[in-house]
Each structure stands twice: as structure tokens, then as C-alpha cells.
C-alpha positions as YAML, in Angstrom:
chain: A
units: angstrom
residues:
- id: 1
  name: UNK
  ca: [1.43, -39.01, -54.39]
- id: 2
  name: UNK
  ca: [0.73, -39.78, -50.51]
- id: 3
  name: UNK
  ca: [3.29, -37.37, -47.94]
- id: 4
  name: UNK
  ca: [4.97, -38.86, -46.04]
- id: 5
  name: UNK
  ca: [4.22, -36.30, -43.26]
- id: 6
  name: UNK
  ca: [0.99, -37.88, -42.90]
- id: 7
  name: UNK
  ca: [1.98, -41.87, -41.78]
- id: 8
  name: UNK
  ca: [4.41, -42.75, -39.37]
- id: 9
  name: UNK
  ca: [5.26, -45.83, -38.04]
- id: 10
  name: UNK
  ca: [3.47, -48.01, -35.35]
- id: 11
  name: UNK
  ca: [5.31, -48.29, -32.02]
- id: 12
  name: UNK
  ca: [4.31, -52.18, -31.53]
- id: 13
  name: UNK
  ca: [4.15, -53.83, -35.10]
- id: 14
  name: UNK
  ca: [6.60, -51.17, -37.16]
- id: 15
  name: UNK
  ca: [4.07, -50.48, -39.96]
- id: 16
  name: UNK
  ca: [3.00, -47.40, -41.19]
- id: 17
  name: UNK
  ca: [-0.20, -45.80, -39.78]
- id: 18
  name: UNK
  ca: [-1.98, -42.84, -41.02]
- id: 19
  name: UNK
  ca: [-1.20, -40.18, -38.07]
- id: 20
  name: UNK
  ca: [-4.77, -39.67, -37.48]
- id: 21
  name: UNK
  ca: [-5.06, -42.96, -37.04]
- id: 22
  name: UNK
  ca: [-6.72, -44.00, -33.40]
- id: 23
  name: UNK
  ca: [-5.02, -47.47, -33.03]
- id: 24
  name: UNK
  ca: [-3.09, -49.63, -35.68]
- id: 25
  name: UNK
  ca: [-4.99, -51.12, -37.85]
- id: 26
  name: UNK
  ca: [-2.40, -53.80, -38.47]
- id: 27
  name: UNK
  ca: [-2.09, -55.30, -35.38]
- id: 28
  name: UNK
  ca: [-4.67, -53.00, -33.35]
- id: 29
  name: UNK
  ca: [-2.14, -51.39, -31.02]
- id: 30
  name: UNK
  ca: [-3.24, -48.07, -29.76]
- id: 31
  name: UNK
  ca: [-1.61, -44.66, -29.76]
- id: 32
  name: UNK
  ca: [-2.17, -41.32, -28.23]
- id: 33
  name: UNK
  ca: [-2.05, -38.47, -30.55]
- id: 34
  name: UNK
  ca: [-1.20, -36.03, -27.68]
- id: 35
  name: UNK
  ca: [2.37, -38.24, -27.10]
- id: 36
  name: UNK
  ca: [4.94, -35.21, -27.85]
- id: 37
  name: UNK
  ca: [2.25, -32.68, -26.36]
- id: 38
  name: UNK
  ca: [2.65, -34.49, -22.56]
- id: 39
  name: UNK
  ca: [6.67, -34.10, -23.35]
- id: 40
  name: UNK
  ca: [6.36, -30.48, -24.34]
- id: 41
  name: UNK
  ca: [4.37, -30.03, -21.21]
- id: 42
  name: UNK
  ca: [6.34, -32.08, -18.86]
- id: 43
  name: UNK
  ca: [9.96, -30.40, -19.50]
- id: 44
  name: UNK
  ca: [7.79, -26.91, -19.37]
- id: 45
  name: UNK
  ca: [6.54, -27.88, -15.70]
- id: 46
  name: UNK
  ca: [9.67, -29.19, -14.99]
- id: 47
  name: UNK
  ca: [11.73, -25.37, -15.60]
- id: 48
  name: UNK
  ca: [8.82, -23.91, -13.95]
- id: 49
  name: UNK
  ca: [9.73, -26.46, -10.75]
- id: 50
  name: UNK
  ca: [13.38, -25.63, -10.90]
- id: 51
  name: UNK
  ca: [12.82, -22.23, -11.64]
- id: 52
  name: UNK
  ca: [11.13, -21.74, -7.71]
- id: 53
  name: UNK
  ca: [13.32, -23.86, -6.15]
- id: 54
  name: UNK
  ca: [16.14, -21.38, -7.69]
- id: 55
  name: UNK
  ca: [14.28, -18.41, -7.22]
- id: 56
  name: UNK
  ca: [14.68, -16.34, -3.59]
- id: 57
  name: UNK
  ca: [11.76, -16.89, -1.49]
- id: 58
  name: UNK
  ca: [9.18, -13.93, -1.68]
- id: 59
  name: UNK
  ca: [9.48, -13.39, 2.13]
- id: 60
  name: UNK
  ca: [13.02, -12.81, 2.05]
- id: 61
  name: UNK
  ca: [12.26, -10.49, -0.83]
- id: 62
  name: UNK
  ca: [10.33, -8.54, 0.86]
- id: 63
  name: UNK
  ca: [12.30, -8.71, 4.28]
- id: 64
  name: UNK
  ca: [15.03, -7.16, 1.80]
- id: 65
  name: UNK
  ca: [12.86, -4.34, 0.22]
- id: 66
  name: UNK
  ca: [11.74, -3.36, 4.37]
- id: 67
  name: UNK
  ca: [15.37, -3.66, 5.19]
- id: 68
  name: UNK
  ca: [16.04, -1.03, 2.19]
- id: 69
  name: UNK
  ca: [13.67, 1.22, 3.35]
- id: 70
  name: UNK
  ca: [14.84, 1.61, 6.63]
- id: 71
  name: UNK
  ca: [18.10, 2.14, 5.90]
- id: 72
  name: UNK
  ca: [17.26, 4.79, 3.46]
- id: 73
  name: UNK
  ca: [15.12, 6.72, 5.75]
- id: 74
  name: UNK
  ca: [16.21, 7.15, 9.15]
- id: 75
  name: UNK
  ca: [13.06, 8.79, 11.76]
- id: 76
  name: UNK
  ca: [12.28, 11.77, 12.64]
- id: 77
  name: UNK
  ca: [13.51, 13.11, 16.00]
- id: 78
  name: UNK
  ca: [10.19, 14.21, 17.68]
- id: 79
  name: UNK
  ca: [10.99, 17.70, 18.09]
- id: 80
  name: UNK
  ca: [11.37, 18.08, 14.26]
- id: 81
  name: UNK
  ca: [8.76, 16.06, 13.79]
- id: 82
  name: UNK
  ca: [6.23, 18.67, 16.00]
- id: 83
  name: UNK
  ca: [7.94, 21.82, 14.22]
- id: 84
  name: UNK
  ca: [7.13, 19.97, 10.72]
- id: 85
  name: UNK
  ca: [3.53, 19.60, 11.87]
- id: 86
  name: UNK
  ca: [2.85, 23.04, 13.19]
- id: 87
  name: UNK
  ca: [3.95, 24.65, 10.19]
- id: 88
  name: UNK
  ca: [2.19, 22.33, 7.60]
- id: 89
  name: UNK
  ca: [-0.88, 22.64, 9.46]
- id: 90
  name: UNK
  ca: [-0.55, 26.62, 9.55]
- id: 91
  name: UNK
  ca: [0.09, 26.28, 6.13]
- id: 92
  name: UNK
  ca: [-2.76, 24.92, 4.96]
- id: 93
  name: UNK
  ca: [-5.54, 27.13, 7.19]
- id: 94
  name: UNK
  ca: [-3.49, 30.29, 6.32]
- id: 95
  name: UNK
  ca: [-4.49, 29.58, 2.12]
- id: 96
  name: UNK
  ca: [-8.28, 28.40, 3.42]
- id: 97
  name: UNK
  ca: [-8.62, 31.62, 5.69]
- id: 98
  name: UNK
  ca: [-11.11, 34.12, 3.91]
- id: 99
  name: UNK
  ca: [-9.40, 37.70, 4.41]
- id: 100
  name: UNK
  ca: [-6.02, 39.15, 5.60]
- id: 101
  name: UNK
  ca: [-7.26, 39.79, 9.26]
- id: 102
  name: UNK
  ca: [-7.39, 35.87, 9.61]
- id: 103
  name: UNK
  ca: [-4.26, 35.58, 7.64]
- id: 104
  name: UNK
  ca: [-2.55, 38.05, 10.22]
- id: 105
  name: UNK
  ca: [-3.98, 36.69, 13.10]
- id: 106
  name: UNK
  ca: [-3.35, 32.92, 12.09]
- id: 107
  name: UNK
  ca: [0.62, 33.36, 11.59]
- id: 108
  name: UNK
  ca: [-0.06, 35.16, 15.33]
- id: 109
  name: UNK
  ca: [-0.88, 31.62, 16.46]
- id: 110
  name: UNK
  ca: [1.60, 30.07, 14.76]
- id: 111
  name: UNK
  ca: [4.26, 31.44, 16.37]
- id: 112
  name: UNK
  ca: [3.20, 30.13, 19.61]
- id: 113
  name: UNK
  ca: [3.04, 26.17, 17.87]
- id: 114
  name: UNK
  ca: [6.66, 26.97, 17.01]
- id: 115
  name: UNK
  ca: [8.16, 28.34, 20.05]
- id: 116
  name: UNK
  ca: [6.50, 25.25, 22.26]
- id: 117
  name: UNK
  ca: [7.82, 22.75, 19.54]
- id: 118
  name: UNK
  ca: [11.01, 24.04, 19.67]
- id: 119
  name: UNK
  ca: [11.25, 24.68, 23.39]
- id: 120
  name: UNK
  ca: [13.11, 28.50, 25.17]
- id: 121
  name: UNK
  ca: [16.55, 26.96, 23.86]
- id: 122
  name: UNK
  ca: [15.31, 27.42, 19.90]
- id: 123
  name: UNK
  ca: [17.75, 24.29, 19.59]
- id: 124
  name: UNK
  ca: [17.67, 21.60, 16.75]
- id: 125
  name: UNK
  ca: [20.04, 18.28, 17.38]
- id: 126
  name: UNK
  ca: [19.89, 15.53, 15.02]
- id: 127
  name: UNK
  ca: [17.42, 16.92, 12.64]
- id: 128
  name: UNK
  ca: [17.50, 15.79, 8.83]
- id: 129
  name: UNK
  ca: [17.04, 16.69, 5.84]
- id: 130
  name: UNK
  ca: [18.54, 17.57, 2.26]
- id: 131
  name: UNK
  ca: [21.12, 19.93, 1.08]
- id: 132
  name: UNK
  ca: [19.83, 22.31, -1.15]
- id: 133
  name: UNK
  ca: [22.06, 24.51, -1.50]
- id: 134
  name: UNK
  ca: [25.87, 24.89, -0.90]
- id: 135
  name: UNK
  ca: [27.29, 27.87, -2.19]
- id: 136
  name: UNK
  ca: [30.04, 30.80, -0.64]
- id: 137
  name: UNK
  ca: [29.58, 34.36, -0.97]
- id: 138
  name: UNK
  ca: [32.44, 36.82, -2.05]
- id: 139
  name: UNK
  ca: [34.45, 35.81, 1.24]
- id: 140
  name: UNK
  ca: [34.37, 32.29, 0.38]
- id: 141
  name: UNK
  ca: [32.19, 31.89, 3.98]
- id: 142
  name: UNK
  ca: [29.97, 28.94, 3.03]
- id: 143
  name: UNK
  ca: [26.02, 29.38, 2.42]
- id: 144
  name: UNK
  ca: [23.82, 26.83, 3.07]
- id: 145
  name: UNK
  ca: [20.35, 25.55, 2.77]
- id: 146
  name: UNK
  ca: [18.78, 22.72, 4.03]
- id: 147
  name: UNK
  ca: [15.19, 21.42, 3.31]
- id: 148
  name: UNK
  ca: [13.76, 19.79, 6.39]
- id: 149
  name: UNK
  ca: [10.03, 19.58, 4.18]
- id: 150
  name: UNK
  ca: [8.33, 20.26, 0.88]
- id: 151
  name: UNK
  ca: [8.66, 24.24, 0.91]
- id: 152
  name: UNK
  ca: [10.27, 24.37, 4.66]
- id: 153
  name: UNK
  ca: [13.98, 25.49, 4.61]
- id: 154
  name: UNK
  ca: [16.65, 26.19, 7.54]
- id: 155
  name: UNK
  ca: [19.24, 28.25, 5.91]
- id: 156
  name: UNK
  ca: [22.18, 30.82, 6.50]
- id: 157
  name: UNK
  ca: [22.20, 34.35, 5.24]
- id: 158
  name: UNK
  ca: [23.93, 34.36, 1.29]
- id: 159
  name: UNK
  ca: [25.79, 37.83, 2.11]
- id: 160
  name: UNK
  ca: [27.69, 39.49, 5.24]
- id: 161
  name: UNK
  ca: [26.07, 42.60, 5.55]
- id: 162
  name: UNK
  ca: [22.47, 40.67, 6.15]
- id: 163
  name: UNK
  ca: [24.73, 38.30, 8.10]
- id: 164
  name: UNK
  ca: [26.59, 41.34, 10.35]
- id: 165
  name: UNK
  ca: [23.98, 40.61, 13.66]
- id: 166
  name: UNK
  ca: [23.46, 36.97, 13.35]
- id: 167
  name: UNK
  ca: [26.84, 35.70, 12.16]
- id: 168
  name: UNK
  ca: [25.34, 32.45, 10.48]
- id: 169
  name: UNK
  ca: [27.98, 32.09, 7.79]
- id: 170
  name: UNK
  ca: [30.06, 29.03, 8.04]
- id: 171
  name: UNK
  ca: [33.22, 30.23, 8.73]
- id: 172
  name: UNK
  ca: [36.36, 29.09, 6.06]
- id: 173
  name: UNK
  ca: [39.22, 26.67, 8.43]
- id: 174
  name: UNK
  ca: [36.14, 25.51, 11.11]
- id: 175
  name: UNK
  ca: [35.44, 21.39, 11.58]
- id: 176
  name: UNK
  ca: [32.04, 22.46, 9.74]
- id: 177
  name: UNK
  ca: [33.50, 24.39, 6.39]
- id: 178
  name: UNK
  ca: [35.86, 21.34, 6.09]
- id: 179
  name: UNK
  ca: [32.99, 18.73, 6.53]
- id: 180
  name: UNK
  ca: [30.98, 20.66, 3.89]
- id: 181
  name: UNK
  ca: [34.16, 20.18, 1.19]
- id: 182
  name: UNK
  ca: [32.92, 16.64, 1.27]
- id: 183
  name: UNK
  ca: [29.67, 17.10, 0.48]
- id: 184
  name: UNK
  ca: [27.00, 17.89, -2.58]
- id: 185
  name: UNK
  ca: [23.58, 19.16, -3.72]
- id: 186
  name: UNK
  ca: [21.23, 16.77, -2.76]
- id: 187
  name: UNK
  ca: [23.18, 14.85, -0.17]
- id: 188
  name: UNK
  ca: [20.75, 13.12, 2.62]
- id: 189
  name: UNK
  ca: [22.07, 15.20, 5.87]
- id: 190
  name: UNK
  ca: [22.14, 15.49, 9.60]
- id: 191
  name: UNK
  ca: [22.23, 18.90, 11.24]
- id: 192
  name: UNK
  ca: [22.22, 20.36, 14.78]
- id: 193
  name: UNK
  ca: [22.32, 24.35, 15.58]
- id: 194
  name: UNK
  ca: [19.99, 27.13, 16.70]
- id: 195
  name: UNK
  ca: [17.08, 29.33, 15.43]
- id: 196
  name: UNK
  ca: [17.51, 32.80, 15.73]
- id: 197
  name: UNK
  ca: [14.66, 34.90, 17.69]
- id: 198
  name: UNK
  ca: [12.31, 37.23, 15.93]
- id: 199
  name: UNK
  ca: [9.13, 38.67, 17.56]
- id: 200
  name: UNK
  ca: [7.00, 37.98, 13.92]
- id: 201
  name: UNK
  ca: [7.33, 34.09, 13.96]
- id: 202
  name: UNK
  ca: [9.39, 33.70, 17.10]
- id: 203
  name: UNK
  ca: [12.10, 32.50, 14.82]
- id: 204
  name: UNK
  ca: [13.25, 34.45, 12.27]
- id: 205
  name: UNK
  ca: [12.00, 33.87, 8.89]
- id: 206
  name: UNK
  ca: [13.53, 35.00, 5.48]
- id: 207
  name: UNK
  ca: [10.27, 35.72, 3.22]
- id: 208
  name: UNK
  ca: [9.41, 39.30, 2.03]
- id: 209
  name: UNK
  ca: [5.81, 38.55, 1.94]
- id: 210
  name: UNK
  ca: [3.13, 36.99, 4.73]
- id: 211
  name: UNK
  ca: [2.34, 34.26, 2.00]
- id: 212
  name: UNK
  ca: [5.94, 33.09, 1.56]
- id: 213
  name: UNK
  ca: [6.34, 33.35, 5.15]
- id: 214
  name: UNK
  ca: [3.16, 30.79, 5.83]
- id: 215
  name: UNK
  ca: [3.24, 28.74, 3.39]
- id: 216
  name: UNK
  ca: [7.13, 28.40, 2.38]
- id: 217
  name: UNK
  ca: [9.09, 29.37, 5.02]
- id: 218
  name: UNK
  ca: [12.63, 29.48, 5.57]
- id: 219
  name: UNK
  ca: [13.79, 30.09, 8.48]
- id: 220
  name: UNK
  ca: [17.36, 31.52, 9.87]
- id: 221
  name: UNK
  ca: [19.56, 28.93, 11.53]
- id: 222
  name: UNK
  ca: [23.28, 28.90, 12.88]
- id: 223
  name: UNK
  ca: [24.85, 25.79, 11.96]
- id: 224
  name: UNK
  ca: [27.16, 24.02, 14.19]
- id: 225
  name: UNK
  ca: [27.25, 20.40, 12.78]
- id: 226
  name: UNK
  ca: [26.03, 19.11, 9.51]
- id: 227
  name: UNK
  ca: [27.22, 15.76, 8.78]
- id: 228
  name: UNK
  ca: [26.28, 13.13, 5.70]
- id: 229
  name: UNK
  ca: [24.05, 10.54, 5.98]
...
């Protein structure tokens, strides 16, 4: 018994043709075996047309995806940009010097990059970073770090008897304590204030060893705005 899956009927006379069957051998009509493959194909180029014409144009993707970026990273002010610099740079000779006399007599030199990249004033306005840490100590006087680098920190003492000659503490009722209430770990930030002199580093830095000091410093700073990005 012949299936019927293998004839179908010619398109010009109506009889049934074997479907491997070149041309009709009834009334010599011929057929093209690849008839529903061009359909299949067509409507497949077709979505593929209508699908770009939909679709946003890559150059406004990517004028979208710049856009992002800046937005989401605002520059440098170029005096935080220079204090970044000097201390990476220090950073990296200090843990390729070969004894503790260069070690000594590099953080020496370093403290000369910092003071002329900070200028006499020791003054940061408009520098940013990320809020690391945002804690109070027993008076409820707010602590604060903020990460300006990878392993580079301006922060305020954690305690008040560290805190007793360079009052950097923020203060509960000030502008600053109440902008802080607003704020988390991790926030994007903007922050103005001063350094506070020391004769090691020509700013003071918190480290108990010349190694943390180098190459992860964090440095004392008196906070007078810090504000969200």
C-alpha cells in the first residue's frame, strides 16, 4: 500500500505526482521541490528586516552607554588627582626599595610630593570618593571614613581622647552631622575640609607601621562638607 505522504497533487493539471517528481509527468508542468523552503526563508528574512527597523540604532546605544558613564563618574579635581598620584607612585617604589634606609628615606621624599600637591593651605574642595565608614563613638560625635583610592583613606579620629588636639569629630546638631543622617556605607560622595600637619608625612597619617603608612595610608582630615553624589 502506496502513502499518501509521498504524491501530491500537480499545481497545473490536478493529478497526483510522486513528490520527487521533477515535472509532471501528466501534462509535463514543472515544480520546484524547494517551494515551502523559499517561504520558510522569506517570512525568516522578513522578522529579521522588521526586527532592525524596530531595534534602537547601535550609535544611539552606545551614545547611551557614554552618557551612563559620565554621569556615574564625575572627574577628578586636579589637586586630588596630583595627591592620588604621588602617593600611588610612592607606593609602589617604597615595596621595590631593597632595605629600610631606602624605605625611610623614600617616605622622606614623599612628603615633599604631598605638601606641593596639596599646596601651604593643606585644603581639599570638591574631592570624591566613597563612604566607608559612618559610625559615632560613645558621644554619638560622628566618625567617618572616606576612600579617595584603593588603600588611600581621609578619615576622622573614632574616639575623643585621640581626637582632644585635632577636634575632627563631626559634631551632633552641625549642617554636616545632619547631612550625614541621610547618608550610607558605600554612598558615592563629595567632600571639602583640611589635612592636619605632621612633620613625618607633612600630613598626618594614622598607620602604626612605615608599611601601612606607604602603602595604605590614611590620613587625618577635618570635615566641613560632605555631600551625596
Amino acid at each position: 500500500m502506496t502513502s499518501d505522504s509521498l504524491w501530491m497533487d500537480c499545481k497545473a493539471c490536478r493529478k497526483q505526482v510522486s513528490v520527487n517528481a521533477k515535472s509532471c509527468p501528466h501534462c509535463g508542468a514543472k515544480r520546484s521541490r524547494f517551494r515551502a523552503l523559499k517561504w520558510i526563508g522569506g517570512g525568516f528574512i522578513g522578522l529579521v528586516v522588521v526586527s532592525a527597523a524596530l531595534a534602537p540604532d547601535k550609535s544611539d546605544r552606545q551614545a547611551a552607554s557614554v552618557v551612563g558613564v559620565k554621569a556615574a563618574s564625575a572627574p577628578l579635581p586636579a589637586k586630588q588627582t596630583s595627591f592620588i598620584s604621588a602617593i600611588s607612585d610612592y607606593s609602589k617604589r617604597f615595596n621595590s626599595a631593597s632595605n629600610e634606609l631606602q624605605q625611610s628615606a623614600l617616605r622622606d621624599q614623599r612628603r615633599g610630593a604631598i605638601l606641593t600637591a596639596l599646596g601651604t593651605q593643606l585644603q581639599a574642595d570638591g574631592w570624591i570618593g566613597t563612604l566607608r565608614k559612618l559610625e559615632t563613638n560613645g558621644d554619638g560625635k560622628a566618625v567617618v571614613t572616606v576612600r579617595l583610592a584603593p588603600d588611600l583613606d581621609i578619615l576622622t579620629w573614632n574616639n575623643a581622647l585621640s581626637d582632644v588636639l585635632h577636634s575632627t569629630l563631626i559634631e551632633k546638631g552641625t549642617p554636616l552631622y545632619a547631612a550625614l543622617m541621610n547618608m550610607s556605607v558605600g554612598d558615592k560622595v563629595k567632600v571639602s575640609g583640611n589635612f592636619v600637619r605632621a612633620d613625618a608625612d607633612g600630613i598626618f597619617e594614622n598607620s602604626i607601621t612605615i608599611d601601612g603608612a606607604m602603602t595604605a595610608p590614611e590620613f587625618l582630615f577635618r570635615f566641613n562638607n560632605i555631600s551625596k553624589l
